[in-house]
Backbone atoms as SQL, in Angstrom:
CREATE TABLE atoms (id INTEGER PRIMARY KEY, chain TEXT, resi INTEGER, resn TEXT, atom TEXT, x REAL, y REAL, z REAL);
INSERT INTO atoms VALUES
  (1, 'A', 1, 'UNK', 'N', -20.677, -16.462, 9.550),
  (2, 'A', 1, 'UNK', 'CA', -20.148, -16.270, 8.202),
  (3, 'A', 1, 'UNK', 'C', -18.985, -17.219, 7.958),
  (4, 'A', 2, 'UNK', 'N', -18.698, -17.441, 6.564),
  (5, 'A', 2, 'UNK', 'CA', -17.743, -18.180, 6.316),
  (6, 'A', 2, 'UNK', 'C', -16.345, -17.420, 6.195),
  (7, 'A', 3, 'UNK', 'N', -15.439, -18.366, 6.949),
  (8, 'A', 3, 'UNK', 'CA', -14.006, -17.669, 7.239),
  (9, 'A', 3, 'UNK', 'C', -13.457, -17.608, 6.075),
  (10, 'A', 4, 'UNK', 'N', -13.134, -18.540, 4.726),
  (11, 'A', 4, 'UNK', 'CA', -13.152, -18.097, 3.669),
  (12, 'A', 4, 'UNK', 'C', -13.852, -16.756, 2.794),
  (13, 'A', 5, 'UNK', 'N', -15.299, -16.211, 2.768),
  (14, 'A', 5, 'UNK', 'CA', -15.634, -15.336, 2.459),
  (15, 'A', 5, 'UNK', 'C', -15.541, -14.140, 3.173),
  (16, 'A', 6, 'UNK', 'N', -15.176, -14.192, 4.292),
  (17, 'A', 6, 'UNK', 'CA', -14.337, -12.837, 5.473),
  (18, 'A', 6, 'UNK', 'C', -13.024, -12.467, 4.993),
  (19, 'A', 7, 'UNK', 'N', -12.219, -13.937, 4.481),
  (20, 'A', 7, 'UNK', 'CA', -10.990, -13.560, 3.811),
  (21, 'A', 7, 'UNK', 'C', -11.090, -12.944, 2.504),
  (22, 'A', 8, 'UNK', 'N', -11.843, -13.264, 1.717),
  (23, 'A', 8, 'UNK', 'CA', -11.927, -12.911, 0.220),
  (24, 'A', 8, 'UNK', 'C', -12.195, -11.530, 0.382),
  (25, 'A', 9, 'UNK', 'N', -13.419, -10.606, 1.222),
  (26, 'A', 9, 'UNK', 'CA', -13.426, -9.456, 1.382),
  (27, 'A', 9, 'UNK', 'C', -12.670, -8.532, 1.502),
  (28, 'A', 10, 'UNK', 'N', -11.838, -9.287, 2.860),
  (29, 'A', 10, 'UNK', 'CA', -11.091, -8.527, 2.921),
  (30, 'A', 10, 'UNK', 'C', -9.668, -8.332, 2.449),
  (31, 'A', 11, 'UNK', 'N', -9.353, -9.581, 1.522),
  (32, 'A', 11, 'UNK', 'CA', -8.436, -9.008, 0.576),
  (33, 'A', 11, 'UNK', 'C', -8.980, -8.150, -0.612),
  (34, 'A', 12, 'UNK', 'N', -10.316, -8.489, -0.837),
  (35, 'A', 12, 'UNK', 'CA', -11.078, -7.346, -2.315),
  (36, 'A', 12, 'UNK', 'C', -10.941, -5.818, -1.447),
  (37, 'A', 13, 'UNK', 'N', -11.056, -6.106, -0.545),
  (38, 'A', 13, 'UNK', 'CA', -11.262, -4.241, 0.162),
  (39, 'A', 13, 'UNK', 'C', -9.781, -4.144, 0.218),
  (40, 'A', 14, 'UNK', 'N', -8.808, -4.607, 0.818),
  (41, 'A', 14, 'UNK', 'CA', -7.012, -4.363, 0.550),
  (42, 'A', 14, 'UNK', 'C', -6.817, -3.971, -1.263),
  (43, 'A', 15, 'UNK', 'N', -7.376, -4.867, -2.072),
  (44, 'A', 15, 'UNK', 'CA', -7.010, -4.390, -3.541),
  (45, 'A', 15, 'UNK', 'C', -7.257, -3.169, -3.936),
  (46, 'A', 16, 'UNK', 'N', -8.730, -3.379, -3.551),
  (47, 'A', 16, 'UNK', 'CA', -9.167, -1.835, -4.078),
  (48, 'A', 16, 'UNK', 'C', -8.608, -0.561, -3.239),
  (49, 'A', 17, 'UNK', 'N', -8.377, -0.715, -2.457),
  (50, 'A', 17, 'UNK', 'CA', -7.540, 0.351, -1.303),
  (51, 'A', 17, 'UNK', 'C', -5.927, 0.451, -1.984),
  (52, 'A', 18, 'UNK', 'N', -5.170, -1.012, -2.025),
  (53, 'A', 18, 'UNK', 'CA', -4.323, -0.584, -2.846),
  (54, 'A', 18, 'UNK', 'C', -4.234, 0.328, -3.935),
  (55, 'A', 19, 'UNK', 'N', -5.181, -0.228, -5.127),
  (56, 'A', 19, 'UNK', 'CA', -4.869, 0.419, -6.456),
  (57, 'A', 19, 'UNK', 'C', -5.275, 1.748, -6.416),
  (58, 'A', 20, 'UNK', 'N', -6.163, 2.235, -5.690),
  (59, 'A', 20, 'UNK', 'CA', -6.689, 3.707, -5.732),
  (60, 'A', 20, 'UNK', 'C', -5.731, 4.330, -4.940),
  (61, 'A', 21, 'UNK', 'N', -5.325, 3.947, -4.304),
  (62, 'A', 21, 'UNK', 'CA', -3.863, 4.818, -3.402),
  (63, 'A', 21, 'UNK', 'C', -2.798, 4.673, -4.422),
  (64, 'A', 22, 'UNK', 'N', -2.390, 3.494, -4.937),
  (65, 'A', 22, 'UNK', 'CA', -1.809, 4.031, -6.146),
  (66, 'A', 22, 'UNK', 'C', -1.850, 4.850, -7.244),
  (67, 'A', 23, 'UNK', 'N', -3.053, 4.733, -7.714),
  (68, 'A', 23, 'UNK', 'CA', -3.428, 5.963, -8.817),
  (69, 'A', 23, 'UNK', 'C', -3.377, 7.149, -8.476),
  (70, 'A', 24, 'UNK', 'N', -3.667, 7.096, -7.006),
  (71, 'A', 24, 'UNK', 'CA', -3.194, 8.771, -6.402),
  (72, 'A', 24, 'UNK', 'C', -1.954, 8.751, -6.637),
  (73, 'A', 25, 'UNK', 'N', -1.293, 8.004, -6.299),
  (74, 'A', 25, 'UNK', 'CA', -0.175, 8.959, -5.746),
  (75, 'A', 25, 'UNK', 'C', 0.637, 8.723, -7.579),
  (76, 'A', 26, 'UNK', 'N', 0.326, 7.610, -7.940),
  (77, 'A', 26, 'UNK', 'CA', 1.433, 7.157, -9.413),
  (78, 'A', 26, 'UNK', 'C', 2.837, 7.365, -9.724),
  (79, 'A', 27, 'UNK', 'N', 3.312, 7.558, -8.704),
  (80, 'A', 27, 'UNK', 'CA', 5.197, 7.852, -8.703),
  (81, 'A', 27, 'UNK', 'C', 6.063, 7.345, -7.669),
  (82, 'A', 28, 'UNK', 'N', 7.001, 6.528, -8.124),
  (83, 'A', 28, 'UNK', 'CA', 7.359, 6.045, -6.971),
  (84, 'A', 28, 'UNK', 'C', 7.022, 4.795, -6.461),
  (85, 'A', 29, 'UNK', 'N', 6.806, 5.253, -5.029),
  (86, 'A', 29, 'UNK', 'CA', 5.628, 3.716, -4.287),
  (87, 'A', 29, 'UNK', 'C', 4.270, 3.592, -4.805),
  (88, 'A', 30, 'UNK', 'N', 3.883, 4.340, -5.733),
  (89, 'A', 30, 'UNK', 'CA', 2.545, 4.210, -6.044),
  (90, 'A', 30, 'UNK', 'C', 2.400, 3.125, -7.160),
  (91, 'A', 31, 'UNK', 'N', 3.375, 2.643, -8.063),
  (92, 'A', 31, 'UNK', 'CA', 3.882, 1.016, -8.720),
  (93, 'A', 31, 'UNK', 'C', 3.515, -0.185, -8.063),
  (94, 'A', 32, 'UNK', 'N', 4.250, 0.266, -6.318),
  (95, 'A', 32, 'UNK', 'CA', 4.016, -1.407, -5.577),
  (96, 'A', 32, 'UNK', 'C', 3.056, -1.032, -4.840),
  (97, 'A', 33, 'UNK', 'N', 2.174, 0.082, -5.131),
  (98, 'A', 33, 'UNK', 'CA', 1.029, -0.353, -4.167),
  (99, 'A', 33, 'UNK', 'C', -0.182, -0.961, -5.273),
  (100, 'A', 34, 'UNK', 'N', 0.467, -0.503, -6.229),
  (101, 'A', 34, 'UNK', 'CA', -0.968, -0.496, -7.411),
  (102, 'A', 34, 'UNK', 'C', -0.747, -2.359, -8.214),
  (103, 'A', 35, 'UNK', 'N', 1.255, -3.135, -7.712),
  (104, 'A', 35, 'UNK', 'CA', 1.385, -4.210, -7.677),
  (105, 'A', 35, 'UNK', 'C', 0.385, -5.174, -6.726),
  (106, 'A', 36, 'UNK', 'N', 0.495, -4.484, -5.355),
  (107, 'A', 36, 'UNK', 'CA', 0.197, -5.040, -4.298),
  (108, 'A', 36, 'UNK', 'C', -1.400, -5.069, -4.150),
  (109, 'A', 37, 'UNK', 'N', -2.258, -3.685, -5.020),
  (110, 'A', 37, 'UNK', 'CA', -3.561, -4.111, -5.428),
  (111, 'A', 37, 'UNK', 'C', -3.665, -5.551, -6.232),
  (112, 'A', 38, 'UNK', 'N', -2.758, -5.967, -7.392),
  (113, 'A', 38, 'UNK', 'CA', -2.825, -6.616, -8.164),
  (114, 'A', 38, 'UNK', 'C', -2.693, -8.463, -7.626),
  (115, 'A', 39, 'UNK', 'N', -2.041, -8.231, -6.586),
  (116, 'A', 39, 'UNK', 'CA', -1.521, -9.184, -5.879),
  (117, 'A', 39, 'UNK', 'C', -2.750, -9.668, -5.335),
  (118, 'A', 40, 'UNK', 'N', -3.469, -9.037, -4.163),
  (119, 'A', 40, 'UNK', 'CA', -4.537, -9.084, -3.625),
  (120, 'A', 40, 'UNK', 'C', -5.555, -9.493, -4.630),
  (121, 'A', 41, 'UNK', 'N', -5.879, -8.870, -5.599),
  (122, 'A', 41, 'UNK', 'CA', -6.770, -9.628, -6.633),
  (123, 'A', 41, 'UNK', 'C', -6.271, -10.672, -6.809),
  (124, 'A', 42, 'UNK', 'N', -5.390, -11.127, -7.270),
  (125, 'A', 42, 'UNK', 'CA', -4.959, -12.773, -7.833),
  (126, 'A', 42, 'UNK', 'C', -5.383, -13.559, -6.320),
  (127, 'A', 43, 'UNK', 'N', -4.996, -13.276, -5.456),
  (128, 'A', 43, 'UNK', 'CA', -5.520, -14.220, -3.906),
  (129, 'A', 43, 'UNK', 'C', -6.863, -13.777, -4.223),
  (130, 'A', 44, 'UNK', 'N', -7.285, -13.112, -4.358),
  (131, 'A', 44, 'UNK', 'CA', -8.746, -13.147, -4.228),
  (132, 'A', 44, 'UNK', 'C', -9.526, -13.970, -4.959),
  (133, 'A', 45, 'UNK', 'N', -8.811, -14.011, -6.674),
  (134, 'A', 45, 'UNK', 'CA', -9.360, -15.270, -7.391),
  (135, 'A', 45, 'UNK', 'C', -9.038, -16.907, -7.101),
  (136, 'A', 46, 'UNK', 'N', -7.938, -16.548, -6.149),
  (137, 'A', 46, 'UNK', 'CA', -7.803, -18.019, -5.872),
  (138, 'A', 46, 'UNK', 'C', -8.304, -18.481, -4.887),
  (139, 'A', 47, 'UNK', 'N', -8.806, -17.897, -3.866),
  (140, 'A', 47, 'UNK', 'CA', -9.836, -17.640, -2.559),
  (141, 'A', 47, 'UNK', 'C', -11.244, -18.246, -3.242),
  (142, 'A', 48, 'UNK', 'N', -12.023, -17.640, -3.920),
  (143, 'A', 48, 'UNK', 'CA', -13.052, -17.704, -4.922),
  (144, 'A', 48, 'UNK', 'C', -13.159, -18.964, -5.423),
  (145, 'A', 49, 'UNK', 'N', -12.291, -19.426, -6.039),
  (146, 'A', 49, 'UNK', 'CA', -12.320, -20.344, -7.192),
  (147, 'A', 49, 'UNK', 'C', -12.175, -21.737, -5.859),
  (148, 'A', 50, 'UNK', 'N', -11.254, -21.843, -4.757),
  (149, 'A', 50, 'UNK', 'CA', -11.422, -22.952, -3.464),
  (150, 'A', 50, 'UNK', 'C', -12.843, -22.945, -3.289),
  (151, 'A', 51, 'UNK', 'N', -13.667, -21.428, -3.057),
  (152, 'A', 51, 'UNK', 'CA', -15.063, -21.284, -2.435),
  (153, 'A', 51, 'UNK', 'C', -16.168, -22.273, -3.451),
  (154, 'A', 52, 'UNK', 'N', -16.174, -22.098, -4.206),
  (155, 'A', 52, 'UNK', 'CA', -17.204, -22.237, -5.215),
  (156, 'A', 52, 'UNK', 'C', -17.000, -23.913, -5.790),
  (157, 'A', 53, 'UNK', 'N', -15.159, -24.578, -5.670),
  (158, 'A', 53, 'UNK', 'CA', -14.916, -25.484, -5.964),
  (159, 'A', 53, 'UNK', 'C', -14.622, -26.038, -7.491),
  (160, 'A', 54, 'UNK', 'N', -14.468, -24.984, -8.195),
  (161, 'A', 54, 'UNK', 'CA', -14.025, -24.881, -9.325),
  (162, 'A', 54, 'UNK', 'C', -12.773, -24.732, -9.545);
């Protein structure tokens, strides 16, 4: 497999793990985790966009 698309996963599986642990919890640390989902998506589009070469 490509070490780029191992990375992209597994920052998409960190996002989505983020933001749903944020929506649980929504007070508090549940801001920078639901940031830190958000974060992980943006690397993920920029992961993507190297892959594809666009």
């Amino acid at each position: 497999m490509n070490p780029g698309l191992i990375l992209f996963l597994l920052l998409w599986l960190a996002g989505v793990g983020l933001s749903c642990a944020g929506v649980h919890i929504l007070y508090g640390p549940g801001w920078a985790l639901i940031a830190g989902g958000i974060a992980s998506f943006a690397a993920c589009g920029f992961i993507r966009k190297g892959m594809t070469g666009g």
